[in-house]
PyMOL Python script that loads the backbone (N, CA, C, O; Angstrom):
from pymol import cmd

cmd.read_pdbstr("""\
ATOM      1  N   UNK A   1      -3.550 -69.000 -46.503  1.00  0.00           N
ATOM      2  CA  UNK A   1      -4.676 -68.923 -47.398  1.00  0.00           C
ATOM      3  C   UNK A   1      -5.772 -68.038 -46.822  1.00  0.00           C
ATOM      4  O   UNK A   1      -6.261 -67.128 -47.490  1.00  0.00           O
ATOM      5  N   UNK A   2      -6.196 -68.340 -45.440  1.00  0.00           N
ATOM      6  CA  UNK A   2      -6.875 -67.409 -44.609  1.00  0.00           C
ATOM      7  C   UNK A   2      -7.167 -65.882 -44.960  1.00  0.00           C
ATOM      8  O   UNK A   2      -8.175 -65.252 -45.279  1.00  0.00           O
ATOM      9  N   UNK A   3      -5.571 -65.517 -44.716  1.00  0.00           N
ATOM     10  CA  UNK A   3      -5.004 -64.187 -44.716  1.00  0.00           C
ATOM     11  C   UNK A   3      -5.240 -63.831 -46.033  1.00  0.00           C
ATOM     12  O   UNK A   3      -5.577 -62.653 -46.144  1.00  0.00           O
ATOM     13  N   UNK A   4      -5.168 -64.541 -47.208  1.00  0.00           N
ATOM     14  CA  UNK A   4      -5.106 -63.782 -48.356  1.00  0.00           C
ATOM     15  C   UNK A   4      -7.161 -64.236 -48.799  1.00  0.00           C
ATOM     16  O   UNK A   4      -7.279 -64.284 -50.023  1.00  0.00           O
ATOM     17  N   UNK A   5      -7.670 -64.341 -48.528  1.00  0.00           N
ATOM     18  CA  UNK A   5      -8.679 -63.830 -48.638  1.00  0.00           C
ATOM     19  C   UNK A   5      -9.328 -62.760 -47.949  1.00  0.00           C
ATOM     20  O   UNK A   5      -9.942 -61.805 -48.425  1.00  0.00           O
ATOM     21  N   UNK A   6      -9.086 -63.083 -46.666  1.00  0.00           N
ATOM     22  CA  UNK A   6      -9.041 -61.956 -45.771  1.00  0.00           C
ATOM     23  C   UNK A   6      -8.703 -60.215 -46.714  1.00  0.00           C
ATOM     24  O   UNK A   6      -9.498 -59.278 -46.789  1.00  0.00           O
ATOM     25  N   UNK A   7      -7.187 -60.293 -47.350  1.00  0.00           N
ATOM     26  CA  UNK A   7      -7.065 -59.357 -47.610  1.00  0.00           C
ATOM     27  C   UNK A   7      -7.680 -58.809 -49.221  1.00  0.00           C
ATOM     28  O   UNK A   7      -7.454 -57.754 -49.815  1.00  0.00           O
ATOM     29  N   UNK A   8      -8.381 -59.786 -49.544  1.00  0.00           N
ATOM     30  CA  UNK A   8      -9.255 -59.429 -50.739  1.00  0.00           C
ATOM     31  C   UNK A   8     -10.167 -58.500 -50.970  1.00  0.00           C
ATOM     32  O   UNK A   8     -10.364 -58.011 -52.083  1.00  0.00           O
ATOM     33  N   UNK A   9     -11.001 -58.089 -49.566  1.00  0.00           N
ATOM     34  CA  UNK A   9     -11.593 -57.647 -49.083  1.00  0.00           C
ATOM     35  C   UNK A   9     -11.686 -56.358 -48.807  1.00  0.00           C
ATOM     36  O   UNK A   9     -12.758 -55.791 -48.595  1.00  0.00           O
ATOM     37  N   UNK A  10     -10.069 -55.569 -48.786  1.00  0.00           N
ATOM     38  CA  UNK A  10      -9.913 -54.576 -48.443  1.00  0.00           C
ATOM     39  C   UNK A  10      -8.671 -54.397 -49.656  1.00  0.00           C
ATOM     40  O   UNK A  10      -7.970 -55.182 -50.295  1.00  0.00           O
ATOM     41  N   UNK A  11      -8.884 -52.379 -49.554  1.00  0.00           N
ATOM     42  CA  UNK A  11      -8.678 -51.795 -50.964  1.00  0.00           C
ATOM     43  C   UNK A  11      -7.339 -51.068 -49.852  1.00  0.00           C
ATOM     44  O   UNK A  11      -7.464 -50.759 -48.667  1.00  0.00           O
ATOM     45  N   UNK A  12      -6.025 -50.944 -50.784  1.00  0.00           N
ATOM     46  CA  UNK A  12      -5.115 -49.794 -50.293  1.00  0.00           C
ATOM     47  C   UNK A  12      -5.710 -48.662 -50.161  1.00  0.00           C
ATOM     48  O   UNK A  12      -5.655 -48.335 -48.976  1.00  0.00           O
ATOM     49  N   UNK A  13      -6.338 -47.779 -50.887  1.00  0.00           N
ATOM     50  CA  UNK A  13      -6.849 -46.666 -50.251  1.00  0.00           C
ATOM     51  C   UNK A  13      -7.512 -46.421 -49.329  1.00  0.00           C
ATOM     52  O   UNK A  13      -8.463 -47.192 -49.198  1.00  0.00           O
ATOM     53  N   UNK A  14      -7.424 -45.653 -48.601  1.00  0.00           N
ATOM     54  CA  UNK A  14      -8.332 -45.061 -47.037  1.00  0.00           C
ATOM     55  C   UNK A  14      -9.550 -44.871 -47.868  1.00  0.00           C
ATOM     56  O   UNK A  14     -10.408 -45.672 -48.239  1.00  0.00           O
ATOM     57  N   UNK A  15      -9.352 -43.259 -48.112  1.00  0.00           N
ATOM     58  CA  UNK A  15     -10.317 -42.748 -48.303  1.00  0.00           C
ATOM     59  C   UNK A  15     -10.325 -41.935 -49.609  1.00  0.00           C
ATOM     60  O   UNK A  15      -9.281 -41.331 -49.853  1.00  0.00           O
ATOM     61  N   UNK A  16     -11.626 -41.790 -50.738  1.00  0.00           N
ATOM     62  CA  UNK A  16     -11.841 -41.162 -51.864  1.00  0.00           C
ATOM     63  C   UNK A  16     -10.917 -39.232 -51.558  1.00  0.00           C
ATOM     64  O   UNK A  16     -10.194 -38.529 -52.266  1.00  0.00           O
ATOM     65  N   UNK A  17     -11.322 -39.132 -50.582  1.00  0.00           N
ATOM     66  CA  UNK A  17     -10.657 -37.709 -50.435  1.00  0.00           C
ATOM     67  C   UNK A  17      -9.547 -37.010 -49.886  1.00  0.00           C
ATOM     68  O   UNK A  17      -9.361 -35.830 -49.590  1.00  0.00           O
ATOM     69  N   UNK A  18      -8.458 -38.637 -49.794  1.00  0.00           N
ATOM     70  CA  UNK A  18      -7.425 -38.405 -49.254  1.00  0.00           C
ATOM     71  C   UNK A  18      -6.729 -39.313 -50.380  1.00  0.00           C
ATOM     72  O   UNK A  18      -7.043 -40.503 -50.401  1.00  0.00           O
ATOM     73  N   UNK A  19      -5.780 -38.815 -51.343  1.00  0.00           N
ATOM     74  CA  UNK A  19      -5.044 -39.924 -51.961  1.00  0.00           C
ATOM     75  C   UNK A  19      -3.836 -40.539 -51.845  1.00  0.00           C
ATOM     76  O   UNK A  19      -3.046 -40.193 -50.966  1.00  0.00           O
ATOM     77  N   UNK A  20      -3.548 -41.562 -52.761  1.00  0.00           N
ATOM     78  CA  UNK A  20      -2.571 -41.889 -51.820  1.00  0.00           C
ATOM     79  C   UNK A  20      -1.017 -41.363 -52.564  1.00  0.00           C
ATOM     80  O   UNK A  20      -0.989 -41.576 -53.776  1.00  0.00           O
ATOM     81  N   UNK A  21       0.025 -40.829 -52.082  1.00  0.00           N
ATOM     82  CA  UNK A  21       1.074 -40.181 -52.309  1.00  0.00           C
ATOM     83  C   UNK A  21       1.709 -41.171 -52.763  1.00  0.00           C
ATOM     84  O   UNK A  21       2.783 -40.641 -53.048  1.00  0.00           O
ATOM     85  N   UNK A  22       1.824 -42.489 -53.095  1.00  0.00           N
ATOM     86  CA  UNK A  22       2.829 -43.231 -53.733  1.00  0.00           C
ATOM     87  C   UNK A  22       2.480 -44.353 -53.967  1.00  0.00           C
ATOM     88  O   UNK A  22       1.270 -44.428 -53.751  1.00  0.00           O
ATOM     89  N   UNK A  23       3.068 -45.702 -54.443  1.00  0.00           N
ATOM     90  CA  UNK A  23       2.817 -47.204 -54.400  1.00  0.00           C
ATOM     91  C   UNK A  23       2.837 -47.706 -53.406  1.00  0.00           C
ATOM     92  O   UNK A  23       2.323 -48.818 -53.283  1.00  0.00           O
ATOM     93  N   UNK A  24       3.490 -47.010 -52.252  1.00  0.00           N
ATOM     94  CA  UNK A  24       3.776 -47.811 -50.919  1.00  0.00           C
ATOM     95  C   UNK A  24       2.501 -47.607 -50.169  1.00  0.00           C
ATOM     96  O   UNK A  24       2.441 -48.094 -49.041  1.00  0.00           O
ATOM     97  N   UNK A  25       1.819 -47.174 -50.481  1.00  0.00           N
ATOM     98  CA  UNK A  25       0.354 -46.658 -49.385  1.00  0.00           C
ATOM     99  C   UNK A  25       0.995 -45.711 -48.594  1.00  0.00           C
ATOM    100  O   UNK A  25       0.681 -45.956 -47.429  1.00  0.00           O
ATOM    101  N   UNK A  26       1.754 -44.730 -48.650  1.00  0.00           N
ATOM    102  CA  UNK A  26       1.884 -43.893 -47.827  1.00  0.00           C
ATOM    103  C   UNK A  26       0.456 -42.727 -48.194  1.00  0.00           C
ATOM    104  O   UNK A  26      -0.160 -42.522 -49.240  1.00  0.00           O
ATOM    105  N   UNK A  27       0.328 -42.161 -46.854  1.00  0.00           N
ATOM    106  CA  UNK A  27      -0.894 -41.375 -47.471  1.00  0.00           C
ATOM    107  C   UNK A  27      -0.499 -40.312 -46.959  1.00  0.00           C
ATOM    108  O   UNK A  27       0.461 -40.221 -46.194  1.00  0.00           O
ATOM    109  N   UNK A  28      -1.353 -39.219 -47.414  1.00  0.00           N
ATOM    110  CA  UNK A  28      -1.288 -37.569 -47.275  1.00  0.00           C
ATOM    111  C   UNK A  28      -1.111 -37.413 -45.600  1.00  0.00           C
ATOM    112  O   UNK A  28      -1.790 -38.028 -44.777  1.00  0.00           O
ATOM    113  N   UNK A  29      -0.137 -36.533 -45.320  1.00  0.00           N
ATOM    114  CA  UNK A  29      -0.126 -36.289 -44.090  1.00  0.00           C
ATOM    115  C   UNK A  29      -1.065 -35.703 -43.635  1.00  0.00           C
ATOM    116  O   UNK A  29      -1.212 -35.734 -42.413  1.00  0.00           O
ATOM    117  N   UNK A  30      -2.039 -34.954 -44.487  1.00  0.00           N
ATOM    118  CA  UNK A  30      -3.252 -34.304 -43.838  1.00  0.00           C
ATOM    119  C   UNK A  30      -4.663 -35.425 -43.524  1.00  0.00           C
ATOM    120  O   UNK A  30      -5.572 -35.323 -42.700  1.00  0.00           O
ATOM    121  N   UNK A  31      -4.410 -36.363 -44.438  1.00  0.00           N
ATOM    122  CA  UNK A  31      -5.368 -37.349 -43.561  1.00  0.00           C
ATOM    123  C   UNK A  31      -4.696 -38.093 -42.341  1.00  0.00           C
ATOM    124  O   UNK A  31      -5.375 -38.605 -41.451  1.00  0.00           O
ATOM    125  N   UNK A  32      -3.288 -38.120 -42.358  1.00  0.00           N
ATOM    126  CA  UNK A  32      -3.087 -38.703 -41.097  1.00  0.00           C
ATOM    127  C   UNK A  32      -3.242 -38.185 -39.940  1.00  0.00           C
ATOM    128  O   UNK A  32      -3.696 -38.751 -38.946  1.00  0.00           O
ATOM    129  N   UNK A  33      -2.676 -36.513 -40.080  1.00  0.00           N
ATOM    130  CA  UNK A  33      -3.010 -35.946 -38.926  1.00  0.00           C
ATOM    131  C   UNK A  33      -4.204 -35.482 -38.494  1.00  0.00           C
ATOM    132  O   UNK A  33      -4.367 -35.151 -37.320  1.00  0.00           O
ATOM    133  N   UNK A  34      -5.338 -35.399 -39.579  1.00  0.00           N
ATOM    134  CA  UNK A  34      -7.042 -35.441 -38.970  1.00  0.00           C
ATOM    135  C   UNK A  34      -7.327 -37.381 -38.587  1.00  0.00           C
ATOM    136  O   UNK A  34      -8.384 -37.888 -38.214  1.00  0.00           O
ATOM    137  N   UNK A  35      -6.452 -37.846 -38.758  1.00  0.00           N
ATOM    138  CA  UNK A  35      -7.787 -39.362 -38.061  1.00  0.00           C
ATOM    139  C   UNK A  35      -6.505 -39.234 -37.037  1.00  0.00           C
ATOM    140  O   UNK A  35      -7.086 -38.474 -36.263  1.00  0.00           O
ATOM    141  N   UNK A  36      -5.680 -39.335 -36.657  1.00  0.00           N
ATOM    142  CA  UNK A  36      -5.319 -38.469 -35.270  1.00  0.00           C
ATOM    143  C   UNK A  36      -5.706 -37.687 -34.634  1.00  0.00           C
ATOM    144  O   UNK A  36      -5.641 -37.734 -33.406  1.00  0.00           O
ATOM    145  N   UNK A  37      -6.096 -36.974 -35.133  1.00  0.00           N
ATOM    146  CA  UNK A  37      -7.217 -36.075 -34.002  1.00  0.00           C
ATOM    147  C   UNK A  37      -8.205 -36.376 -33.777  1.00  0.00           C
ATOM    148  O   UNK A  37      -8.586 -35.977 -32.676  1.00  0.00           O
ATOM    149  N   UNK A  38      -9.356 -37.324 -34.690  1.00  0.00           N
ATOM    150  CA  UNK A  38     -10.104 -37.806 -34.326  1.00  0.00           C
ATOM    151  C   UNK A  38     -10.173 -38.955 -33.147  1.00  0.00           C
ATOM    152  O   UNK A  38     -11.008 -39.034 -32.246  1.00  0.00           O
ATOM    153  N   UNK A  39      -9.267 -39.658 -33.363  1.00  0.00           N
ATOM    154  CA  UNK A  39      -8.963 -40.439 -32.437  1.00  0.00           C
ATOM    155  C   UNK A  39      -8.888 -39.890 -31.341  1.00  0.00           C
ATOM    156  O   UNK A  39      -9.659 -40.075 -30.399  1.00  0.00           O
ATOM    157  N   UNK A  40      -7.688 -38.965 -31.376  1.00  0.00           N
ATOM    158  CA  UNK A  40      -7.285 -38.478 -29.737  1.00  0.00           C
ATOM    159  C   UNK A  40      -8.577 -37.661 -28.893  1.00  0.00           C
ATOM    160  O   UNK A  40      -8.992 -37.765 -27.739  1.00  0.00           O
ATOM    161  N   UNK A  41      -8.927 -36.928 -29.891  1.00  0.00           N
ATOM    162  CA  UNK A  41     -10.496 -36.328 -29.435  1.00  0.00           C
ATOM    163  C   UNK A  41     -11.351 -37.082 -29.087  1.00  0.00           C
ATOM    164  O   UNK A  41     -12.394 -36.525 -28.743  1.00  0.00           O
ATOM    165  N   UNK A  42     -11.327 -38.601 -29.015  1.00  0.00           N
ATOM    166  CA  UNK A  42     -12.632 -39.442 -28.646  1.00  0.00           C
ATOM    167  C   UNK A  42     -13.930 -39.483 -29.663  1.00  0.00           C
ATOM    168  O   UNK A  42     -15.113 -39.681 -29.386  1.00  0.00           O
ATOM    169  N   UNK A  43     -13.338 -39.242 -30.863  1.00  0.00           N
ATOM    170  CA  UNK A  43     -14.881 -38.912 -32.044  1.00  0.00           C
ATOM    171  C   UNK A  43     -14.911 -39.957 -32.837  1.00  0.00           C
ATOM    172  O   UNK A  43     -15.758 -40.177 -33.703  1.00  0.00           O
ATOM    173  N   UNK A  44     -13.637 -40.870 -32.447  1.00  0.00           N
ATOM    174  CA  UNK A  44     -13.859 -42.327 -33.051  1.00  0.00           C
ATOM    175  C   UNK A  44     -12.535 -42.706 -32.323  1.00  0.00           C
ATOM    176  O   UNK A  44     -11.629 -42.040 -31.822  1.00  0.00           O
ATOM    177  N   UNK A  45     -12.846 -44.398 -32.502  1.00  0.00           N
ATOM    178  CA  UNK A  45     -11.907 -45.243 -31.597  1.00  0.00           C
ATOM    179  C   UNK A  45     -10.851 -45.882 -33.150  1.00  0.00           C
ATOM    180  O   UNK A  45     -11.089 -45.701 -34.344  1.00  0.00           O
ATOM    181  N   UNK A  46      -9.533 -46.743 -32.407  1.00  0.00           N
ATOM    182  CA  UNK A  46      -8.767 -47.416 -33.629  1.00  0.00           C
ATOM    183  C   UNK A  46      -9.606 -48.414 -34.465  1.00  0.00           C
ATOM    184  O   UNK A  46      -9.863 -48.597 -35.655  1.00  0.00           O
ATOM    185  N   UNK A  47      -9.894 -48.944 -33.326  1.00  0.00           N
ATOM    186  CA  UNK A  47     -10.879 -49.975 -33.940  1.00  0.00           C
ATOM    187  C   UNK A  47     -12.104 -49.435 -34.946  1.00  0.00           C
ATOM    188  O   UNK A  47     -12.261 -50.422 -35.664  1.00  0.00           O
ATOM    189  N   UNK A  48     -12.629 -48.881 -35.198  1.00  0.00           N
ATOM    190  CA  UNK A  48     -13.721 -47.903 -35.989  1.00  0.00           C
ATOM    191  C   UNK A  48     -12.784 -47.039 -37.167  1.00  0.00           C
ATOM    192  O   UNK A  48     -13.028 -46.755 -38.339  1.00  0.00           O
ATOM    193  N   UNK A  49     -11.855 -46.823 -36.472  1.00  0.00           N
ATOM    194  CA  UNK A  49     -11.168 -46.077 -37.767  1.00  0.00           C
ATOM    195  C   UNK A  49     -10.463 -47.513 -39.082  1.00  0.00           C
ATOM    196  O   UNK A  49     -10.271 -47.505 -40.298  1.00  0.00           O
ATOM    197  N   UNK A  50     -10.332 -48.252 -38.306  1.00  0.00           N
ATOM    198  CA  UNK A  50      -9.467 -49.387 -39.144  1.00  0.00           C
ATOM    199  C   UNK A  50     -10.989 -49.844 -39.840  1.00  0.00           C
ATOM    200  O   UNK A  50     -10.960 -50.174 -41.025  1.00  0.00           O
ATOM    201  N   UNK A  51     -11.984 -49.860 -39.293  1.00  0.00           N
ATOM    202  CA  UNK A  51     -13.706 -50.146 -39.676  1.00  0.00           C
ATOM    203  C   UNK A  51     -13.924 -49.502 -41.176  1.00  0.00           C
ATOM    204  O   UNK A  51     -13.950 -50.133 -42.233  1.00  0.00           O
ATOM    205  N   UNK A  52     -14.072 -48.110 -41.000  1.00  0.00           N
ATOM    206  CA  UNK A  52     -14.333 -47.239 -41.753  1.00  0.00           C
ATOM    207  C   UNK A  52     -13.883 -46.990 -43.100  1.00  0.00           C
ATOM    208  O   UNK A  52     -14.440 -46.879 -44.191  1.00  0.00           O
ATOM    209  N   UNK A  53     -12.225 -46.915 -42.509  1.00  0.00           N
ATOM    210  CA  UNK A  53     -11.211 -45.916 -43.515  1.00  0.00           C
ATOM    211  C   UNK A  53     -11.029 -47.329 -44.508  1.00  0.00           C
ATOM    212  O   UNK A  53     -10.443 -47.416 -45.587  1.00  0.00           O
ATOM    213  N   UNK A  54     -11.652 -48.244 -43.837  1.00  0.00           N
ATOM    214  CA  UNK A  54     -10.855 -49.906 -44.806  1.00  0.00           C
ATOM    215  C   UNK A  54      -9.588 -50.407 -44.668  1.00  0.00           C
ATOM    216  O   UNK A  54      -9.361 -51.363 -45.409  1.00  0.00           O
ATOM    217  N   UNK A  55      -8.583 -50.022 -43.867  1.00  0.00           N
ATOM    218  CA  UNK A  55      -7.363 -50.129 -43.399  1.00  0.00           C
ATOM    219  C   UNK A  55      -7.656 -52.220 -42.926  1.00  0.00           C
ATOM    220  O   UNK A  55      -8.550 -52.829 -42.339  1.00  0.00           O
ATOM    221  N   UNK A  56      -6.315 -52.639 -43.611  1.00  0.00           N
ATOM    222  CA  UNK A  56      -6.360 -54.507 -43.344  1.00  0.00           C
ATOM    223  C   UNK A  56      -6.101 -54.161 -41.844  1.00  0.00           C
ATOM    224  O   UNK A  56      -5.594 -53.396 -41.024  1.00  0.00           O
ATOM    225  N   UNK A  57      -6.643 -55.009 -42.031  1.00  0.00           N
ATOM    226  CA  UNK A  57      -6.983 -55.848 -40.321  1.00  0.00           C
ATOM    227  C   UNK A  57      -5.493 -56.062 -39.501  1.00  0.00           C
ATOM    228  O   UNK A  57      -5.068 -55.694 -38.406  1.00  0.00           O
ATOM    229  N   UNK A  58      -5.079 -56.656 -40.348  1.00  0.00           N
ATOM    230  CA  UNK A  58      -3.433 -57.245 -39.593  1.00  0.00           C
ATOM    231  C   UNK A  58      -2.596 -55.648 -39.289  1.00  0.00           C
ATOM    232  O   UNK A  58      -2.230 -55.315 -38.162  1.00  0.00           O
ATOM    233  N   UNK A  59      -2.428 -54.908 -40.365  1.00  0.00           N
ATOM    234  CA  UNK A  59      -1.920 -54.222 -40.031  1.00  0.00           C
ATOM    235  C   UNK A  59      -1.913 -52.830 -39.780  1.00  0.00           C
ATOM    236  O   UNK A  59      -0.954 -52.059 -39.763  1.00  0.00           O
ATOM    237  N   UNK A  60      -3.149 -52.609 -39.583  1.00  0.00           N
ATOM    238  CA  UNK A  60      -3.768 -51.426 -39.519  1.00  0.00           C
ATOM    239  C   UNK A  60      -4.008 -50.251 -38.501  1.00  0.00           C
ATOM    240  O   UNK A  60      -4.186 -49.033 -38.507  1.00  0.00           O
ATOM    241  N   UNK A  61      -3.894 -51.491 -37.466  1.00  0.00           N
ATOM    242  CA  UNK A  61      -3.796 -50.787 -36.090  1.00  0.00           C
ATOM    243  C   UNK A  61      -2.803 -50.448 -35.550  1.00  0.00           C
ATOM    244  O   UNK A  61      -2.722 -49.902 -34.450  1.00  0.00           O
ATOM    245  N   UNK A  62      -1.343 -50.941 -36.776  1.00  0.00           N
ATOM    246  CA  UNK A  62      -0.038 -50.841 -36.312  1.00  0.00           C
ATOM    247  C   UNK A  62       0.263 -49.692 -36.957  1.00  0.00           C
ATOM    248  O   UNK A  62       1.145 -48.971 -36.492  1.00  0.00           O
ATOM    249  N   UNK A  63      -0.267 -49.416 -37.868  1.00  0.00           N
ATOM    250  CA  UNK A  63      -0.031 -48.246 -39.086  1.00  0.00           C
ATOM    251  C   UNK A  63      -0.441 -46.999 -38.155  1.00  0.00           C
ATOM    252  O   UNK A  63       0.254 -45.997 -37.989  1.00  0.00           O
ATOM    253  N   UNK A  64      -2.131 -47.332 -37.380  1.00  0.00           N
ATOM    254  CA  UNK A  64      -2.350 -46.204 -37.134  1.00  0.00           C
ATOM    255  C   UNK A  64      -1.682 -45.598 -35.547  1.00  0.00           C
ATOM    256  O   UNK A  64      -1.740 -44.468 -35.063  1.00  0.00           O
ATOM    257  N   UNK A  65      -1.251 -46.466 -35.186  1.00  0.00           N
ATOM    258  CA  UNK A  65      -0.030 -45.988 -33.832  1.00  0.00           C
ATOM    259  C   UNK A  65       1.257 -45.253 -34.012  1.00  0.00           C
ATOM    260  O   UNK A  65       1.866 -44.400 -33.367  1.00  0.00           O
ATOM    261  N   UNK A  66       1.520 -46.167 -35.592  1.00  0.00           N
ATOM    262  CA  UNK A  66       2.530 -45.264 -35.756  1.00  0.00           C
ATOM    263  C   UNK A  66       2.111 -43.768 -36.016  1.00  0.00           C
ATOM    264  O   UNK A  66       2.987 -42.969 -35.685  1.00  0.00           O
ATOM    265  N   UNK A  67       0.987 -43.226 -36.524  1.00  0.00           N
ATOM    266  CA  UNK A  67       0.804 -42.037 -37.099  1.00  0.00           C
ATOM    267  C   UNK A  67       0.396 -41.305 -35.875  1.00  0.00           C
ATOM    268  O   UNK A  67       0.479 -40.084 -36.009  1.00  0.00           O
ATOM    269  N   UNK A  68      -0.160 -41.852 -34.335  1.00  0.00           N
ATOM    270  CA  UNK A  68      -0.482 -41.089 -33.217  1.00  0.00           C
ATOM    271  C   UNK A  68       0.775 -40.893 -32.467  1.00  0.00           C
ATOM    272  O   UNK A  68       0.732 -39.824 -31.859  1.00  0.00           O
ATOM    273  N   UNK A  69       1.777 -41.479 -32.305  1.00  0.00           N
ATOM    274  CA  UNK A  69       3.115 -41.319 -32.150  1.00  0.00           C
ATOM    275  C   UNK A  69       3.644 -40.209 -33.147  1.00  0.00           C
ATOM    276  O   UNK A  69       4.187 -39.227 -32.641  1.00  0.00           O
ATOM    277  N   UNK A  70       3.566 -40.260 -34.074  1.00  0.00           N
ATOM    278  CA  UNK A  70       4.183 -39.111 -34.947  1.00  0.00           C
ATOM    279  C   UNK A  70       3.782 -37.623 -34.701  1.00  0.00           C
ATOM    280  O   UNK A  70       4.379 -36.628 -34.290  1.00  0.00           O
ATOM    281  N   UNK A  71       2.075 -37.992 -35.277  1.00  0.00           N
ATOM    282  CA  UNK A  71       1.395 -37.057 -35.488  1.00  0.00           C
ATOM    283  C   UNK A  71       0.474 -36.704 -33.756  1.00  0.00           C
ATOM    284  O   UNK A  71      -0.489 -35.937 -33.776  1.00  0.00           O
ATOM    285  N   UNK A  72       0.777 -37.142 -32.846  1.00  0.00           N
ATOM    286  CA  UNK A  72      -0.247 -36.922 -31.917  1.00  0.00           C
ATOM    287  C   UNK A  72      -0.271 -35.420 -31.034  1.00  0.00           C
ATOM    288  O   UNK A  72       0.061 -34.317 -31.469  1.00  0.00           O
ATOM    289  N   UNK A  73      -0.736 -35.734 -29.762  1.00  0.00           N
ATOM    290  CA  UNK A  73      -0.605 -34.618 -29.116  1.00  0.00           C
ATOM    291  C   UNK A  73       0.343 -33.533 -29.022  1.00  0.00           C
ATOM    292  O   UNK A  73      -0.021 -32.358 -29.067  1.00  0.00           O
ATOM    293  N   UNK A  74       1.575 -33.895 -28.889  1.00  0.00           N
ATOM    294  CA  UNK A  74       3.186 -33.630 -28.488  1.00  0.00           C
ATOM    295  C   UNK A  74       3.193 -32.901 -29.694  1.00  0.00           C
ATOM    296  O   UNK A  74       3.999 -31.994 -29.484  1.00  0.00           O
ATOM    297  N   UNK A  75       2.751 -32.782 -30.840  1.00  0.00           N
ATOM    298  CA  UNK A  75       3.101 -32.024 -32.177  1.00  0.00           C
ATOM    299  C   UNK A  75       2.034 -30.822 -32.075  1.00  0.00           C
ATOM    300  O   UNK A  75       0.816 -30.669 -32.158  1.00  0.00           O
ATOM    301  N   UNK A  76       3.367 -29.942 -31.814  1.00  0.00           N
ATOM    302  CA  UNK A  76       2.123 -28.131 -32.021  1.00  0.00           C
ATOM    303  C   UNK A  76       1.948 -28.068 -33.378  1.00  0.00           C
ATOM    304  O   UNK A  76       2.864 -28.075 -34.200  1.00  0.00           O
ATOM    305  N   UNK A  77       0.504 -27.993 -33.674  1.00  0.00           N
ATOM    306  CA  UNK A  77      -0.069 -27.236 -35.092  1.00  0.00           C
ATOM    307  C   UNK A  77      -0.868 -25.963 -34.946  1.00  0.00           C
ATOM    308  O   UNK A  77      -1.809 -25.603 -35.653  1.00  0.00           O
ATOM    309  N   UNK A  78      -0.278 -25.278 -33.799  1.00  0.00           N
ATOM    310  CA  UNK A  78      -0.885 -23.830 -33.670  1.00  0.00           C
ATOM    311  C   UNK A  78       0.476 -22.710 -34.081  1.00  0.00           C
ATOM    312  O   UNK A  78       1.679 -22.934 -33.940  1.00  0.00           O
ATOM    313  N   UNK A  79       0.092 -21.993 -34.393  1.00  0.00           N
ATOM    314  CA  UNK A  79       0.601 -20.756 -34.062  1.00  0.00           C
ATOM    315  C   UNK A  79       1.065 -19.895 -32.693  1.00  0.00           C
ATOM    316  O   UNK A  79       0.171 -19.923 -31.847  1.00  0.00           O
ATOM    317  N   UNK A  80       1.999 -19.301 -32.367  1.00  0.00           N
ATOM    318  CA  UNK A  80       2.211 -18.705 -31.389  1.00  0.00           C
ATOM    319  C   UNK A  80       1.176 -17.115 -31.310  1.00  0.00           C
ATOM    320  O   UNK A  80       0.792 -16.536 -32.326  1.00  0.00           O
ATOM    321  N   UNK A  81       0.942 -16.746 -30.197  1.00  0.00           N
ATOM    322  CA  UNK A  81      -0.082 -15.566 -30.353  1.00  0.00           C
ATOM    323  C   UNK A  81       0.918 -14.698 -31.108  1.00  0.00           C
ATOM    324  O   UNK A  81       2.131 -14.902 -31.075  1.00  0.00           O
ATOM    325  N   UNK A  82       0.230 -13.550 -31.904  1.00  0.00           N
ATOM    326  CA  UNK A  82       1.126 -12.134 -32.275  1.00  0.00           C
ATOM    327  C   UNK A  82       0.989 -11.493 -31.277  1.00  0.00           C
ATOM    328  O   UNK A  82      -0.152 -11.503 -30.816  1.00  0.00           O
ATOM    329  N   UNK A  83       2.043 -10.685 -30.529  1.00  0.00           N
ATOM    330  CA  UNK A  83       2.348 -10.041 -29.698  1.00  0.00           C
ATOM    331  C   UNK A  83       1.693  -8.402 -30.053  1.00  0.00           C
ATOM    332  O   UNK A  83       0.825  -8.349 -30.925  1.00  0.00           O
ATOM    333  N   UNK A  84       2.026  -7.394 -29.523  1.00  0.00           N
ATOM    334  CA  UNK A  84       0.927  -6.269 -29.787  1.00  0.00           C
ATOM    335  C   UNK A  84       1.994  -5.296 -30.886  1.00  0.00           C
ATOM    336  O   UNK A  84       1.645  -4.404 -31.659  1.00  0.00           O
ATOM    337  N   UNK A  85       2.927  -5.661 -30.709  1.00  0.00           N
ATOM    338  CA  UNK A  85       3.936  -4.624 -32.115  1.00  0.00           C
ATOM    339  C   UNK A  85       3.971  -5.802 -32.933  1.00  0.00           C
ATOM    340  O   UNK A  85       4.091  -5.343 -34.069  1.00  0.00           O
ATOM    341  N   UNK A  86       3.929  -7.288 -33.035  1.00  0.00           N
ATOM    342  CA  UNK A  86       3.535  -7.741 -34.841  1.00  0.00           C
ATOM    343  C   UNK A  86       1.765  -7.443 -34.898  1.00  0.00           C
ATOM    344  O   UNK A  86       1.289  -7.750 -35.991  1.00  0.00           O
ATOM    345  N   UNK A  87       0.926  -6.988 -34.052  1.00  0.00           N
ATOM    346  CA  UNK A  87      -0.336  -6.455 -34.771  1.00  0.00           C
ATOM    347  C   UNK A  87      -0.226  -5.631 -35.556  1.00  0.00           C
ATOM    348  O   UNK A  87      -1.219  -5.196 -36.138  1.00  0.00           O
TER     349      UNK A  87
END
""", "prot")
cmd.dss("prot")
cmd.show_as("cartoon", "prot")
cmd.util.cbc("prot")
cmd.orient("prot")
């Protein structure tokens, strides 16, 4: 009974500017991989992001491990330099 008031409280969506891609709450990979970087950058903690974004309590902090595991450091989102003959 706890738990389900608890979760009354909080809305499936994160955030107004990230929507959500299906019924399952899966969300846009581009908000996952910016509150991953935020995180990893130190510009907010899990705890503050689960605060913020409205993410439930129970499982939120599990959601967002999975997405720093996925999406974290170890994943290049750069480009390789162009060398001076692709200039």
């Amino acid at each position: 009974m706890r738990d389900e008031k608890l979760a009354e409280n909080y809305s499936t969506q994160v955030s107004d500017s990230f929507e959500k891609t299906d019924e399952k709450c899966n969300y846009e990979i581009a908000f996952r991989r910016w509150l991953v970087r935020e995180i990893e950058e130190g510009r907010t903690s899990v705890s503050d992001a689960v605060k913020t974004y409205n993410f439930h309590p129970k499982n939120g902090f599990e959601t967002i491990r999975r997405w720093r595991l996925k999406y974290g450091p170890s994943m290049v989102l750069a480009l390789e330099d162009m060398t001076a003959t692709e200039r």
